[in-house]
ROSE-787664 format. One record per residue (C-alpha): residue number from 0; residue in one letter; x, y, z. Coordinates in nm, 4 decimals, always signed. Layout:
// residues N
NUM/a/X/Y/Z
...
// end
This chain:
// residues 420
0/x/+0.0000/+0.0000/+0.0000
1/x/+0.1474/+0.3344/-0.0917
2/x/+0.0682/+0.6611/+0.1343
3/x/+0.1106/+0.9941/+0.0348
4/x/+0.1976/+1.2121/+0.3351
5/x/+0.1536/+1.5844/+0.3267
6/x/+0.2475/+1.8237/+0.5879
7/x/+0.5444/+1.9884/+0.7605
8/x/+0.9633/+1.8996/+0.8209
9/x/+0.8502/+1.8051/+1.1560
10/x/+0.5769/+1.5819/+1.0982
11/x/+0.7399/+1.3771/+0.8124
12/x/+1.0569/+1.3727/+1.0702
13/x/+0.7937/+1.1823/+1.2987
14/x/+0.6518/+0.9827/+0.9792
15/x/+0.9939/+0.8760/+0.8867
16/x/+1.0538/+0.7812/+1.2470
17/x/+0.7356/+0.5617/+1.2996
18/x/+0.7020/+0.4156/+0.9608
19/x/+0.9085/+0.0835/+1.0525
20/x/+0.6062/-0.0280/+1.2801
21/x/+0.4118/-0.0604/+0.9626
22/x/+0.6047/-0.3866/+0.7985
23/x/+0.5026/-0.3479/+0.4115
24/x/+0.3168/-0.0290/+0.3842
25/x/+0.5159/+0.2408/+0.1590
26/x/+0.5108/+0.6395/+0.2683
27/x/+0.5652/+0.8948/+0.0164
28/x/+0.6679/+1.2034/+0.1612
29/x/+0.5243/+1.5448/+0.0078
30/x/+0.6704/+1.8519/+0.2117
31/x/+0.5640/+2.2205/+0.2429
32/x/+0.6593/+2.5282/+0.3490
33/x/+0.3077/+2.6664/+0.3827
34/x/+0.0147/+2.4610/+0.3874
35/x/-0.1282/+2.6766/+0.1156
36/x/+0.0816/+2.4627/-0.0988
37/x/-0.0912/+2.1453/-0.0311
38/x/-0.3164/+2.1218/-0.3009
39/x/+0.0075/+2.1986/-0.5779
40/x/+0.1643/+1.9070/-0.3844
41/x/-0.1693/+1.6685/-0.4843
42/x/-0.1659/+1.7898/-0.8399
43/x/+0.1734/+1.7654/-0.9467
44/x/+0.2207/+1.4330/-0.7792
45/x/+0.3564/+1.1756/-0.9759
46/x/+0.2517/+0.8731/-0.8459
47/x/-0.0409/+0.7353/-0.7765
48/x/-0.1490/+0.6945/-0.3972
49/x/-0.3615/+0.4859/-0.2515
50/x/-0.4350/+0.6823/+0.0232
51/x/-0.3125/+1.0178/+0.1097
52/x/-0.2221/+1.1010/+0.4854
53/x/-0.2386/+1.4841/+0.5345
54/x/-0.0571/+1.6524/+0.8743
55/x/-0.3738/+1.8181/+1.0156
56/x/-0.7244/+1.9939/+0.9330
57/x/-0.5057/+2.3163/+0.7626
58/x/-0.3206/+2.1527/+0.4884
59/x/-0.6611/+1.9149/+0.3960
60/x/-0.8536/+2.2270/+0.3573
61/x/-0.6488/+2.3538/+0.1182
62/x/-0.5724/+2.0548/-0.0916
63/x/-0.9510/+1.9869/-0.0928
64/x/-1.0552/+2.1025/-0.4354
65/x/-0.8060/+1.8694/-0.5750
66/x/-0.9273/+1.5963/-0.3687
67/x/-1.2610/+1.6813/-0.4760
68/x/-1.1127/+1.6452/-0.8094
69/x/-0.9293/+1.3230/-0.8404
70/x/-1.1971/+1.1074/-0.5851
71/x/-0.9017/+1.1187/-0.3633
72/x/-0.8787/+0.8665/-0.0469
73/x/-0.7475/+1.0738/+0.2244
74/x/-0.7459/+1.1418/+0.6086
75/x/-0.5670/+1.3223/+0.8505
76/x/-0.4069/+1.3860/+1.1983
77/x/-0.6259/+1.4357/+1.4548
78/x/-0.6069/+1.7069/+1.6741
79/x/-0.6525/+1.6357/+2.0218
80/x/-0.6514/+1.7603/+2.3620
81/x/-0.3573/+1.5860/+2.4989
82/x/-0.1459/+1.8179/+2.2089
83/x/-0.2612/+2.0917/+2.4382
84/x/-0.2252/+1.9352/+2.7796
85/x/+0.1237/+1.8776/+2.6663
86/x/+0.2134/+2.1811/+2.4641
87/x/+0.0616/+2.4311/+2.8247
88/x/+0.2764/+2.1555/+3.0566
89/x/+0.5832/+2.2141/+2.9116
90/x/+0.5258/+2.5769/+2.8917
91/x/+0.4980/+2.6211/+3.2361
92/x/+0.7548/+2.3218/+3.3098
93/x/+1.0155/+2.4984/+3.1074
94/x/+0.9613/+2.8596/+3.0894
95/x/+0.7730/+2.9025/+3.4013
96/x/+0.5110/+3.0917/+3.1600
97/x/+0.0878/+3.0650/+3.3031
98/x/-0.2043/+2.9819/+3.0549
99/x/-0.3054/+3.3750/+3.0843
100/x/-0.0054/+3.4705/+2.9252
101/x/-0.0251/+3.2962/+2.6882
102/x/-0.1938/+3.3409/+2.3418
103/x/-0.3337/+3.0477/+2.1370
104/x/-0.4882/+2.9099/+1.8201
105/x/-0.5968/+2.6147/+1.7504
106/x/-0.8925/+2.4400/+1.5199
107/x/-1.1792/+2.4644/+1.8170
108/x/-1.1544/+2.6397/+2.0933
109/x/-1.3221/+2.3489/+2.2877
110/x/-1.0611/+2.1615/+2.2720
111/x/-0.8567/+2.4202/+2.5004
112/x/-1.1790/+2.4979/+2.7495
113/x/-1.2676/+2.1211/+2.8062
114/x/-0.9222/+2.0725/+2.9220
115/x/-0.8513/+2.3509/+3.1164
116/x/-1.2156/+2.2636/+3.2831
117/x/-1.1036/+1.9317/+3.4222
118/x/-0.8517/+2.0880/+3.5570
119/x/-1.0549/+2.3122/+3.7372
120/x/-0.8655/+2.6501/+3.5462
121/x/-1.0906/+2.7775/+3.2847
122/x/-1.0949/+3.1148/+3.3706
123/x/-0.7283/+3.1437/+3.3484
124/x/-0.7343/+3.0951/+2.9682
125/x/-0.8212/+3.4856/+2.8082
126/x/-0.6095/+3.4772/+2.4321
127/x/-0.7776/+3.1678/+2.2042
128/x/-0.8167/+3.1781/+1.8393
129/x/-0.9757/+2.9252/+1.6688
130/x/-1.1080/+2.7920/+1.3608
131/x/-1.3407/+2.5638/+1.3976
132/x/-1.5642/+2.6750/+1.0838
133/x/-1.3121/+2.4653/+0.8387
134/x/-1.4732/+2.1420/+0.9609
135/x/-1.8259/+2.2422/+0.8431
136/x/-1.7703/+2.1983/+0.4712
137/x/-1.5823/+2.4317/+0.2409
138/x/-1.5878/+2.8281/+0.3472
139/x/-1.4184/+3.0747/+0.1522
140/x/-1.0800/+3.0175/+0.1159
141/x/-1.0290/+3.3788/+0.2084
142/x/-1.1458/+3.2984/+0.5770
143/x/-0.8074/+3.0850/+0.6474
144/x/-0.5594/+3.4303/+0.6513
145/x/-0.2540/+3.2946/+0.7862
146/x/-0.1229/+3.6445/+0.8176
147/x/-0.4181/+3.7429/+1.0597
148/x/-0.3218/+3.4749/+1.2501
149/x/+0.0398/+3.6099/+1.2887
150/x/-0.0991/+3.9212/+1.3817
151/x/-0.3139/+3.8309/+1.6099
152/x/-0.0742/+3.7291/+1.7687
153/x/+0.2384/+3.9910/+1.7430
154/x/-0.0589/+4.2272/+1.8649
155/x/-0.1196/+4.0622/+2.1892
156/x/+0.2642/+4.0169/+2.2934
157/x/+0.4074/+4.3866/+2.1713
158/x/+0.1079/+4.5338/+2.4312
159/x/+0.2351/+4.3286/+2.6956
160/x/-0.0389/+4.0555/+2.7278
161/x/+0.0844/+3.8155/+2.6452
162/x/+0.4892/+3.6553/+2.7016
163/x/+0.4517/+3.4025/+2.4423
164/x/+0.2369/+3.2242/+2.1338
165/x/+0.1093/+2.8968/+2.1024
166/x/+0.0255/+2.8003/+1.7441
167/x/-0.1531/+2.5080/+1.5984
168/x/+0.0187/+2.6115/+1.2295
169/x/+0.3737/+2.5449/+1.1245
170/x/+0.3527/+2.8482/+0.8860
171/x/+0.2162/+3.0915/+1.1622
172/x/+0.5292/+2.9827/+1.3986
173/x/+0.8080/+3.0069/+1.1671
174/x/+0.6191/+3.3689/+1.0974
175/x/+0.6266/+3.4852/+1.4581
176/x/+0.9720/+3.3485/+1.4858
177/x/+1.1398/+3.5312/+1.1960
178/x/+0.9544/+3.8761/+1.3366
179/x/+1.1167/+3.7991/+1.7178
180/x/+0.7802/+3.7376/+1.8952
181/x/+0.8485/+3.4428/+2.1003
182/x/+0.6581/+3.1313/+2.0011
183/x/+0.6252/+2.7384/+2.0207
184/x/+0.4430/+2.5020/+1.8248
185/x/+0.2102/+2.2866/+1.9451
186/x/+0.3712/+1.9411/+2.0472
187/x/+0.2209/+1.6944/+1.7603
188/x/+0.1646/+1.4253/+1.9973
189/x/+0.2687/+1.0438/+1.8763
190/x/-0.0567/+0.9119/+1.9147
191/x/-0.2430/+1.1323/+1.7288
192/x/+0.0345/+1.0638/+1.4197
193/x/-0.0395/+0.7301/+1.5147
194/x/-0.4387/+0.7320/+1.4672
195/x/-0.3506/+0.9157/+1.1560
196/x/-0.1617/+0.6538/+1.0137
197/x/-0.3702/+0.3413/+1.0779
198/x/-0.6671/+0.5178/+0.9658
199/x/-0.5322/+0.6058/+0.6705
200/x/-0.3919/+0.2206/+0.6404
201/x/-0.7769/+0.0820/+0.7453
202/x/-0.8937/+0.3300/+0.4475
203/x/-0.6856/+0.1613/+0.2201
204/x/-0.7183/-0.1667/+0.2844
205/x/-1.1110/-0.1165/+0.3043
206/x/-1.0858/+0.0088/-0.0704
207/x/-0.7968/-0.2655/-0.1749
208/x/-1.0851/-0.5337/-0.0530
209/x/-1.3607/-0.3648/-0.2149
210/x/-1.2035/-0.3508/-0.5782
211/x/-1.1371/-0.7275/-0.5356
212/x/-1.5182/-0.7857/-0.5604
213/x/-1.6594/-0.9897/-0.8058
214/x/-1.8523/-0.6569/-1.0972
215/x/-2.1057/-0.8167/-1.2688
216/x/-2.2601/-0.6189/-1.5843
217/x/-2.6078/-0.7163/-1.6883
218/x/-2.7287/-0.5654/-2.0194
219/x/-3.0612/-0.5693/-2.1875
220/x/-3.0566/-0.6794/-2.5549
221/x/-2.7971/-0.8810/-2.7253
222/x/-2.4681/-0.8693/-2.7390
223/x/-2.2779/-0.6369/-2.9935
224/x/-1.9292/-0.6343/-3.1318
225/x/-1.8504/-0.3065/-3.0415
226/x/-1.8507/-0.3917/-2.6638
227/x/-1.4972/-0.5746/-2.7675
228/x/-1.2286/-0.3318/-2.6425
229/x/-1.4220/-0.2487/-2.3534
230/x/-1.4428/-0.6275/-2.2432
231/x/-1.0771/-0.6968/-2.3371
232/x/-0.9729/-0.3838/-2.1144
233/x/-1.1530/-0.5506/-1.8280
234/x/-1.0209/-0.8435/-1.8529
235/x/-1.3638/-0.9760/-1.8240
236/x/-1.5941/-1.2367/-2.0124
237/x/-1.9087/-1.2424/-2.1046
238/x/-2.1963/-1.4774/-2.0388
239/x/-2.5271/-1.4353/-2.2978
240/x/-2.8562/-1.4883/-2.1992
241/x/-3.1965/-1.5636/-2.4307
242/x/-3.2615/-1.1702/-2.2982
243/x/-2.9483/-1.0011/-2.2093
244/x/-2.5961/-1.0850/-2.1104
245/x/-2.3320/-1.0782/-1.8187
246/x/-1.9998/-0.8867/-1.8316
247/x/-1.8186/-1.0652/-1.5534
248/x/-1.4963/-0.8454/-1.4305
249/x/-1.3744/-0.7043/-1.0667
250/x/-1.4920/-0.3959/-0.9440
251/x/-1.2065/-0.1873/-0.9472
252/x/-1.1701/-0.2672/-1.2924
253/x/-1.5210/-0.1623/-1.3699
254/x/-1.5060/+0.1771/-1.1988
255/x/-1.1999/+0.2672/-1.3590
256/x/-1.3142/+0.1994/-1.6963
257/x/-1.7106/+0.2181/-1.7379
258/x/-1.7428/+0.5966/-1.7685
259/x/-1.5108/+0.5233/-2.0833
260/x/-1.7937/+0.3437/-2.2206
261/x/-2.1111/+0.5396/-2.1721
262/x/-1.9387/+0.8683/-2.2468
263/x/-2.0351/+1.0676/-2.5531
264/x/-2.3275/+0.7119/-2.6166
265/x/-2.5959/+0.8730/-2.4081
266/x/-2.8322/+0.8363/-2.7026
267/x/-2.7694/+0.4909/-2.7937
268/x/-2.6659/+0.3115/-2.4681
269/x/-2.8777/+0.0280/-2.3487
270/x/-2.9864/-0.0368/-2.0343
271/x/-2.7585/-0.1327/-1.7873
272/x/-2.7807/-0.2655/-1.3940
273/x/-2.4322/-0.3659/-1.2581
274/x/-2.3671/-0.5553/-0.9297
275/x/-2.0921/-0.5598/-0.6389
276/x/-2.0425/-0.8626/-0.4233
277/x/-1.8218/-1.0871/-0.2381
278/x/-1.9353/-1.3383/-0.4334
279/x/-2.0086/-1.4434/-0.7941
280/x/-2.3804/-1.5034/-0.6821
281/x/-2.4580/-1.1655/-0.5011
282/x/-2.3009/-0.9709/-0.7337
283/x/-2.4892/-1.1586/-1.0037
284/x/-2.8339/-1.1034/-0.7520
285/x/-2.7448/-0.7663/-0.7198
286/x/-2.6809/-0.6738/-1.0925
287/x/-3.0408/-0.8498/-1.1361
288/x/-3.1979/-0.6175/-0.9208
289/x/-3.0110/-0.2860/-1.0666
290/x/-3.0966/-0.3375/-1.4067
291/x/-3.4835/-0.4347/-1.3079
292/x/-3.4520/-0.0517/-1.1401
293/x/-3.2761/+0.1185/-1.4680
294/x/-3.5370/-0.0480/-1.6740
295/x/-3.7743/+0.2282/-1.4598
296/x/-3.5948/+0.4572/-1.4518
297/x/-3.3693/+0.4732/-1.7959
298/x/-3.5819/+0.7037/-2.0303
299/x/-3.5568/+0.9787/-1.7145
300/x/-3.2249/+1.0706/-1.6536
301/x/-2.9880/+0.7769/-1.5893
302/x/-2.7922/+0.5326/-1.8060
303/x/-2.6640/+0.2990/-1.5449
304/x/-2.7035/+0.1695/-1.1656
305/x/-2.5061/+0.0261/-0.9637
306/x/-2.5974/-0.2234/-0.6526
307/x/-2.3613/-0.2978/-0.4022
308/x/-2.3340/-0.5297/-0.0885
309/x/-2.4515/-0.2436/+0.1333
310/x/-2.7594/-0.2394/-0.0853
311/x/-2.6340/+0.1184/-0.1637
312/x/-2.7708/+0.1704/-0.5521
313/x/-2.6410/+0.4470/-0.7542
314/x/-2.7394/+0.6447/-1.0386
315/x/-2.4497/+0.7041/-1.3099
316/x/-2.5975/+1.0106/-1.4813
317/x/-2.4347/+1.1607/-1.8175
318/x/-2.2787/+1.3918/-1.6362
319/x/-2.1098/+1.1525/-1.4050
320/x/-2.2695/+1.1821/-1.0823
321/x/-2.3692/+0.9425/-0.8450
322/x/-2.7001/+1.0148/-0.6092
323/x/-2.6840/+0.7545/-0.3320
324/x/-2.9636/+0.6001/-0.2476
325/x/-2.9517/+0.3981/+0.0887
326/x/-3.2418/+0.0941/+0.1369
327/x/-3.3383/+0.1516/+0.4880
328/x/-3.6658/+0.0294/+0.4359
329/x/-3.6540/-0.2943/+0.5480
330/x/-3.8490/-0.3797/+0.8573
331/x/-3.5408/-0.5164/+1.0998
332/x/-3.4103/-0.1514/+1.0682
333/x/-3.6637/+0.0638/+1.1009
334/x/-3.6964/-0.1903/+1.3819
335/x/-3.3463/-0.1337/+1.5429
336/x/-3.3618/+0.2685/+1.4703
337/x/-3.6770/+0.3050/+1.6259
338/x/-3.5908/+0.0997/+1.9649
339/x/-3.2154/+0.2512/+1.9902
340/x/-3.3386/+0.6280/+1.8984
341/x/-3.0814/+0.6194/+1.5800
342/x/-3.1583/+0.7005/+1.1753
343/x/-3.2118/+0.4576/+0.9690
344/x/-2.9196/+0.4890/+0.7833
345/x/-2.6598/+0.4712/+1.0533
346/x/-2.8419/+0.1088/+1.1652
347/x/-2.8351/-0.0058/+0.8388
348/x/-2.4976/+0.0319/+0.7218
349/x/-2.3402/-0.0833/+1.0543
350/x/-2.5788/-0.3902/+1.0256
351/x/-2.3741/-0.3896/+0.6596
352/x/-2.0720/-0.3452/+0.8688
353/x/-2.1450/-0.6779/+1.0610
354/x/-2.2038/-0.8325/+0.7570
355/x/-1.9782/-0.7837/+0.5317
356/x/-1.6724/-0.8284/+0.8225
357/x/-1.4640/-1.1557/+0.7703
358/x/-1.5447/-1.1847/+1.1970
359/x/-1.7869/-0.9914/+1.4267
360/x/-1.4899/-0.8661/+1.6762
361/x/-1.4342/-0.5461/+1.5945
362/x/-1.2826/-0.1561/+1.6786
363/x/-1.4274/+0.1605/+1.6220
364/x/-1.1438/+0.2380/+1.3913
365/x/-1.2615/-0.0303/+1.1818
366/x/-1.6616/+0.0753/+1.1605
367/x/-1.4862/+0.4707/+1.0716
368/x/-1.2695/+0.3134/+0.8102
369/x/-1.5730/+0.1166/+0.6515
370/x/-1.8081/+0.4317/+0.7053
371/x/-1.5494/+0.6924/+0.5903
372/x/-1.6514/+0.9097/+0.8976
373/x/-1.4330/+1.0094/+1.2531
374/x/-1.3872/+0.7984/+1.4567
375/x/-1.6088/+1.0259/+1.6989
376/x/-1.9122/+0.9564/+1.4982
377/x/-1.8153/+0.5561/+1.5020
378/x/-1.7888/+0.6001/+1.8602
379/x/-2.1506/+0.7219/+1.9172
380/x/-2.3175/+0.4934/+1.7037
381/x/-2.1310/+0.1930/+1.8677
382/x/-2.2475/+0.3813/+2.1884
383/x/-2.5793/+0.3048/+2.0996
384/x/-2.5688/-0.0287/+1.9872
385/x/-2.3778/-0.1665/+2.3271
386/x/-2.6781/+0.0295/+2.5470
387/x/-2.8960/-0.1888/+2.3894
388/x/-2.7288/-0.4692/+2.3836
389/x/-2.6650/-0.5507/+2.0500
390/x/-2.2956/-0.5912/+2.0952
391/x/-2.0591/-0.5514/+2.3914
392/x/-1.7378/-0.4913/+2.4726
393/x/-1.5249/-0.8117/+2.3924
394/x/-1.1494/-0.7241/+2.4993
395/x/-0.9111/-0.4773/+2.4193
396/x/-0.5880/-0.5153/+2.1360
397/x/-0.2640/-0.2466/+2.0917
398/x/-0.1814/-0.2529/+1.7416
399/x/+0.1704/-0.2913/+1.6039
400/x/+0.3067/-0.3341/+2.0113
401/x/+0.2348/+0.0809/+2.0470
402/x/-0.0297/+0.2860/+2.1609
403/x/-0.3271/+0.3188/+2.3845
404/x/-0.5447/-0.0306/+2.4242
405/x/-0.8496/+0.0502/+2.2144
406/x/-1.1872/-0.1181/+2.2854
407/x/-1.2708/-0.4387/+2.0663
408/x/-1.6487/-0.5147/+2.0501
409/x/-1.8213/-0.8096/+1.9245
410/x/-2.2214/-0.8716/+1.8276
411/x/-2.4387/-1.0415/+2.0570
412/x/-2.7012/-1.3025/+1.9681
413/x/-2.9483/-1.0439/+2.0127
414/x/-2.7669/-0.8492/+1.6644
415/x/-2.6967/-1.1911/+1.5416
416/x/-3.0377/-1.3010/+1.4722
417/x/-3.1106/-0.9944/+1.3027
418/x/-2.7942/-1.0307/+1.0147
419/x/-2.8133/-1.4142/+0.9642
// end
């Protein structure tokens, strides 16, 4: 597996040091001065990632309309409030300054209070920054000024305030350092490098699996010689039917290649239902049941849809978008959502979760990989599920040797009997 990591000297220097726990995997490293330069970085890449690992929340926001893009795979480092606990300990350890004179930024503000609160000190904290905005979507770009950052705070230490800055951005400290305002980054803990890595590792390997399943493409009509180069390029073959026939190929192969085939055809391409599965027989099942749906549907919009073992189906429009469609209908999740107070949707693809896993143990880190959500929002669906006894807490395992324990979880027969 090959990572692409983007982010500062500093946090490479920790990637480079780190990277031997991870036997096989490959890391790629893509520095920066600024973090404005992230998305160049992405573009101009030469090779192709599987996943790319970014240092934090600043450089991802910038690289994001590239990610956007190229469909990019991609996480990064968490922020977390041990960075802080650390960063204010040694602060006071080795410089003997107090939180009040000290001026901070950091992505949410929070972070800093709900700390400082446990310790029973959150009055002493007066200078935070924050930018907690950039995790609700994509603001203007405009709103990220690194320079008002800097000035914010050279301000608050040239009036006496303040005796030194805290930053959460590389760029902002070598700033304040080059205009004599004393500063100190804040202390990129190891663990959350280390969440960012094997996150970024689960992504990957959640993807590898998925385009090893068995594609199945059922289209009405017969079969016509033109389809030739598109077969041969998928290394597929083709099964014909009294009705239709079967293009039988992997899905990673199909994805790559099918938009090369209904391109610039809108007018004259037939109707098409294509199926994902683990197996020759569900993808087959599914394909069955996506081209019953396109035969619907085809004369609106659409020209293909896709089925998948999360019973997600997909429109592939002309224009090459995909509306997602989750089936939640089914009466043992509307079941589930109603007696655990959760939607529909979250029930039903952790129910695919269970499913599709090669064994029902389990870590949160594994439902956020599958999901492609934090691990924060794996945590408080998995909340719900062990209230209510539909799985409980099985163990604990430390990856690669290192780390914090983290909570392993298995289904119960209660969940069981719902997913067999």
């Amino acid at each position: 597996m090959k990572i692409g990591v983007v982010g500062s000297r500093q946090f490479l220097e920790d990637i480079e040091r780190l990277k031997g726990r991870y036997g096989k995997i490959s890391f790629y490293p893509y520095l920066y001065e600024s973090p404005v330069e992230a998305e160049e970085l992405i573009r101009s890449a030469e090779d192709r990632m599987d996943v790319w690992l970014f240092s934090g929340v600043i450089p991802y926001f910038y690289a994001l309309p590239e990610v956007k893009r190229q469909a990019l795979l991609y996480t990064y480092a968490p922020f977390t409030e041990i960075m802080v606990t650390l960063s204010l300990f040694k602060l006071f350890y080795q410089e003997g300054i107090l939180i009040k004179e000290v001026s901070l930024d950091l992505p949410d503000q929070q972070t800093v209070h709900h700390v400082m609160s446990q310790l029973g000190a959150n009055d002493e904290v007066c200078h935070i920054k924050d930018y907690a905005w950039i995790y609700k979507g994509q603001p203007n770009r405009d709103e990220l000024n690194l320079e008002e950052f800097v000035r914010y705070h050279k301000s608050l230490y040239e009036s006496g305030e303040t005796a030194m800055a805290l930053t959460s951005i590389h760029a902002v400290y070598d700033r304040l350092v080059s205009l004599g305002v004393p500063a100190q980054y804040m202390i990129q803990a190891e663990s959350a490098t280390v969440e960012g890595i094997e996150r970024a590792i689960q992504i990957g390997r959640i993807e590898q699996e998925k385009k090893s399943q068995v594609a199945v493409i059922k289209v009405e009509g017969s079969y016509r010689n033109d389809y030739n180069s598109f077969i041969r390029s998928l290394n597929g073959t083709v099964k014909q039917n009294k009705n239709n026939w079967n293009l039988y190929s992997t899905r990673g192969a199909v994805e790559d290649k099918l938009y090369a085939l209904l391109q610039g055809r809108r007018d004259e391409l037939p109707v098409v239902g294509i199926g994902f599965g683990k197996t020759v027989r569900r993808a087959e099942l599914h394909a069955e049941d996506a081209l019953q749906y396109a035969k619907k549907k085809h004369r609106e919009t659409a020209v293909a849809y896709l089925l998948d073992d999360k019973d997600v189906l997909s429109e592939w429009k002309a224009e090459r978008t995909l509306h997602l469609k989750v089936k939640t209908d089914s009466e043992k999740v509307m079941h589930i959502a109603e007696e655990i107070d959760l939607a529909a949707k979250a029930v039903h693809l952790f129910l695919s979760f269970i499913t599709d896993g090669d064994s029902h143990a389990f870590t949160a880190n594994d439902f956020a990989a599958y999901t492609e959500k934090s691990r924060r929002s794996a945590e408080r669906v998995i909340k719900k599920f062990v209230e209510y006894d539909y799985i409980k807490n099985a163990g604990t395992e430390r990856p690669y040797d290192q780390g914090r324990p983290r909570a392993v979880y298995s289904a119960t027969d209660k969940l069981l009997n719902y997913v067999d």
